[in-house]
N, C-alpha and C positions, 0 to 999 in steps of 0.2 A: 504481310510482307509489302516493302516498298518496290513496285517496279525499279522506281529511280535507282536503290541502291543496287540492284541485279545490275543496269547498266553500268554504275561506278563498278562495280565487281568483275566484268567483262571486257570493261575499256582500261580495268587495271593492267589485266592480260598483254593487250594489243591495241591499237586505235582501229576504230572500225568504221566503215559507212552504215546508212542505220540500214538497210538490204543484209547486208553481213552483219550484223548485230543483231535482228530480228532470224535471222537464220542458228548464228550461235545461241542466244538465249533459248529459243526452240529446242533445240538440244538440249539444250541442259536443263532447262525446269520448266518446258513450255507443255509437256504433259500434266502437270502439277497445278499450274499455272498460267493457262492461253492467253494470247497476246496478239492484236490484232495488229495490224502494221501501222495503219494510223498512230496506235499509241507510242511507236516507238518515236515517231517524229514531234509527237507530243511533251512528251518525256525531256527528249533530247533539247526540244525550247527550253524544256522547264528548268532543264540541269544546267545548260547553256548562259540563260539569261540570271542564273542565281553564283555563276561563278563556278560551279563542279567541274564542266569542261567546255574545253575550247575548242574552235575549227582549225584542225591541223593541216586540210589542203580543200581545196576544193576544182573538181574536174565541170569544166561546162560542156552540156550537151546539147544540139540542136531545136531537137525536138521532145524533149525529157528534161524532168526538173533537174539541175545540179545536180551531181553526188559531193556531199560533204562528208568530208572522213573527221570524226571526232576523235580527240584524246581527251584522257583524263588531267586535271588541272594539280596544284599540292593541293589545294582547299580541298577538291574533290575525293583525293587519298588521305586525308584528313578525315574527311566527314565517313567515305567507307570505312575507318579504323575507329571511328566513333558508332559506329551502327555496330558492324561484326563486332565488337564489345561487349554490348549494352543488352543482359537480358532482357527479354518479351514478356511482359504481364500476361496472364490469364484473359484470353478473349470473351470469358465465357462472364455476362455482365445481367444481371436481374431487367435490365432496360430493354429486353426482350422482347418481340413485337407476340411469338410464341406466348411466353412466361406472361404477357399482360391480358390476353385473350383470356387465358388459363386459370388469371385470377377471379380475370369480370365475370367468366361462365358458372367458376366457383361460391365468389365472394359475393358477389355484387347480381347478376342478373338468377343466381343460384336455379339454373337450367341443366341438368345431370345426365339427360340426352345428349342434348348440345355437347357437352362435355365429354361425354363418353364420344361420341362420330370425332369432335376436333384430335380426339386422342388416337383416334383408330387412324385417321388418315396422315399425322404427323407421323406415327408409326411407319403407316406403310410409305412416303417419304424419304424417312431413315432407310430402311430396309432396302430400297430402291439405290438410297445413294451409299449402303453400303457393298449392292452386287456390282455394281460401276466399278467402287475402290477396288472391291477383290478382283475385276477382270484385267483393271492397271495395273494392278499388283501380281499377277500371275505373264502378262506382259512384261515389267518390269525385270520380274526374277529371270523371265526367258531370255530378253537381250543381257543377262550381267549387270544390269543396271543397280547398284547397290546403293546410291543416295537416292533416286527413289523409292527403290524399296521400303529402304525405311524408313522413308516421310509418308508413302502409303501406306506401311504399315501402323503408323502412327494415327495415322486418319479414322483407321479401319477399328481402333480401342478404342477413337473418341465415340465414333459413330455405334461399336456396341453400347458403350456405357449411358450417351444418350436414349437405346431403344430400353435399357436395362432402367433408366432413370422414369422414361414413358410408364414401365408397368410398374413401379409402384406409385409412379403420381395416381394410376389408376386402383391399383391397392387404396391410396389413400384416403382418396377423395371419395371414388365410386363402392369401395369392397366392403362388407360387414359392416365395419366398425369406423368407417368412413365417413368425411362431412356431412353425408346423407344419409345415411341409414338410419336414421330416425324419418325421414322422410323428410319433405320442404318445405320449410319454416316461412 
């Protein structure tokens, strides 16, 4: 996900100072996705200086930076109607810092301890970030929160299917009839 287009998506609403925009975003996908405040001033340069949106007023304060209330620009309602568009590929990519450990311990340093602990503790990883998802997610379903829900819920099938995917890499590699079971070569 792009911070930036959450912004365009936000300032489509309303014009906002980034105080009120770091507030709104919190609300609505900052469970999902935290956002420290820095970034939204951050952000708001980036969108700003590439044309998405403009400074609609700006208040000065004595002893306090500016507050700048941003709008959205056309380019910028352009570009959100190009992003909300546009399906998202498949994040899940072989370029893996996991998947390349997983090879070297395999393929290449054919270490089958080694293998077997990186697998146990990736495991327990999953496991950990999948009791998180379910407590956001029982969270979630308790305030009514239904577009979280199920983007947690959605997290919570990735993150089985990865622990599900752990045990047969371990099947595979470590089990009977696995790259080792004949012993190492």
């Amino acid at each position: 996900m792009s911070i930036k287009h959450a912004f365009l998506a936000l300032l489509a609403e309303e014009p906002s100072y980034g105080y009120e925009l770091k507030k709104r975003y919190d609300d609505a996908i900052g469970l999902l996705w935290p956002l420290q405040q820095a970034q939204v001033y951050n952000n708001l340069r980036a969108l700003q200086d590439a044309g998405l949106v403009e400074l609609e007023a700006r208040i000065m304060q004595e002893s306090l930076p500016d507050q700048k209330r941003f709008r959205l620009t056309d380019a910028g309602e352009q570009e959100l109607a190009a992003w909300t568009g546009e399906p998202v590929h498949s994040n899940r990519k072989l370029k893996d810092d996991f998947y390349l450990k997983l090879a070297v311990l395999a393929s290449v340093l054919r270490e089958p301890d080694r293998l077997a602990e990186l697998l146990w503790q990736q495991r327990e990883i999953h496991l950990q970030y999948l009791r998180d998802l379910e407590r956001a997610l029982a969270e979630a379903e308790a305030t009514g929160d239904g577009v979280a829900a199920s983007l947690l819920e959605g997290a919570i099938l990735h993150a089985e299917a990865d622990l599900t995917w752990l045990d047969r890499c371990e099947d595979r590699l470590l089990g009977p009839s696995g790259v080792f079971a004949g012993g190492v070569a």
